[in-house]
C-alpha positions in Angstrom: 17.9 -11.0 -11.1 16.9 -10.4 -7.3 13.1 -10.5 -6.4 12.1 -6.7 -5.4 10.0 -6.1 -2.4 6.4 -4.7 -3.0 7.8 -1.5 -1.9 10.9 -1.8 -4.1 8.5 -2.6 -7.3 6.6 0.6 -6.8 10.0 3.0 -6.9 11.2 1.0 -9.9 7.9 1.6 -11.6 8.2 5.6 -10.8 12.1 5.4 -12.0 11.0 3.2 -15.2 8.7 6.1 -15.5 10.4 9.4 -15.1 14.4 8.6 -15.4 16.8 10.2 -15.1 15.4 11.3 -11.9 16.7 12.3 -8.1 14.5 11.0 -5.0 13.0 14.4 -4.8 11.3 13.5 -8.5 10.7 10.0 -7.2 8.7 11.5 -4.0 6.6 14.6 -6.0 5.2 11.4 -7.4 3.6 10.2 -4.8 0.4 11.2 -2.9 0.1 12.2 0.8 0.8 11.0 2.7 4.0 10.9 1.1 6.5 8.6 2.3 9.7 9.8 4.2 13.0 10.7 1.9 14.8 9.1 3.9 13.1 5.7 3.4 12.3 6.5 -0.2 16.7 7.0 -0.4 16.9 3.6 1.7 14.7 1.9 -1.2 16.3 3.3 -4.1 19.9 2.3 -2.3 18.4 -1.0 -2.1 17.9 -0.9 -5.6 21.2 0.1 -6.3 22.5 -2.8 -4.6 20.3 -5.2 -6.3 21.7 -3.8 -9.5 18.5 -2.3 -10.9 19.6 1.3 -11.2 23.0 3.7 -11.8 23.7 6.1 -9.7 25.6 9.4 -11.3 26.9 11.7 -8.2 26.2 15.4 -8.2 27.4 17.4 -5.6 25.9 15.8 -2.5 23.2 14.3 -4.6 22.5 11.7 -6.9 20.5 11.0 -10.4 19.3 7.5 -10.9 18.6 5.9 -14.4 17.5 1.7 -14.5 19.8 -0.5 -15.1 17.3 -3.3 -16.1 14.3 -2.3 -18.6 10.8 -2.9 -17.5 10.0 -5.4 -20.0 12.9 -8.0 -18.8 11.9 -7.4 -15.2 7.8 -8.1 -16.1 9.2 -11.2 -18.4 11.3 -13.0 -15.7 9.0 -12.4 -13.0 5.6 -13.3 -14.7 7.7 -16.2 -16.3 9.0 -17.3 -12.5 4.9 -16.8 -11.2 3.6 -18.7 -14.3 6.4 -21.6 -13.3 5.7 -21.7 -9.6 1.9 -21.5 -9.4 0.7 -22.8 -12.7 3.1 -25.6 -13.6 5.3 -24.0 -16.3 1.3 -23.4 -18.1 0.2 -20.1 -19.6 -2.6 -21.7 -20.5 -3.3 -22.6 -16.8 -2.4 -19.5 -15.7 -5.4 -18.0 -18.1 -8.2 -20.8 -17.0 -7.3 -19.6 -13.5 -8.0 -15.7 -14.2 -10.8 -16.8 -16.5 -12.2 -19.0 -13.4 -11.5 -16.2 -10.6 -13.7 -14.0 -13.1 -10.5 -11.8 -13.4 -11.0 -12.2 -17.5 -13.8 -11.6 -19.4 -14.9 -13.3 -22.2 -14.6 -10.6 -24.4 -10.8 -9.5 -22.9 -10.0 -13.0 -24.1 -10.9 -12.7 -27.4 -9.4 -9.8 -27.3 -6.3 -11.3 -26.6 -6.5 -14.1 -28.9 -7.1 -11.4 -31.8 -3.6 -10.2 -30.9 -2.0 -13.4 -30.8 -3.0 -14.5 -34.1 -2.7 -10.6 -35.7 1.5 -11.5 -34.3 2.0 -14.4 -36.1 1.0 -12.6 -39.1 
């Protein structure tokens, strides 16, 4: 799976969100200033080459649906940042956010309430 650009990421997350959808959908999600069609159409045919959405042709215009889910995506990407930056360590990963005061105490409770209530 390709890395997306920032820009790239932001489309997907509005095509996760709305699809099936046609760039006009894409851009009525956005707030001015809005970006261009044309670069929103570059992005999403970047995406197309990268294999993350379908294109379907009507007329002279096409609907786009994702190819890969948004879960899969998140999970091989937060897997590839917890590998690169925190030595293969969730754990790590956690002490950092907890030490950047990113996490509260209480969120981390929170969290460790759902782990335990999934192994149950």
């Amino acid at each position: 799976m390709e890395r997306l650009t920032r820009q790239e990421e932001d489309v997907m997350r509005w095509i996760w969100q709305i699809a099936p959808c046609f760039i006009k959908d894409i851009l009525a999600q956005y707030e001015e200033p809005k970006p261009p069609y044309t670069t929103l159409a570059s992005i999403v045919k970047n995406l197309e080459r990268k294999k993350y959405v379908k294109a379907k042709r009507y007329g002279n215009t096409y609907e786009y649906r994702p190819l890969i889910p948004q879960e899969e995506y998140k999970r091989t990407f937060m897997g590839s940042v917890v590998n690169n930056y925190f030595e293969n360590s969730y754990k790590e990963m956690v002490s950092f956010f907890a030490k950047e005061q990113k996490i509260s105490a209480d969120e981390l409770k929170e969290i460790i309430d759902m782990i335990e209530k999934g192994r149950e």
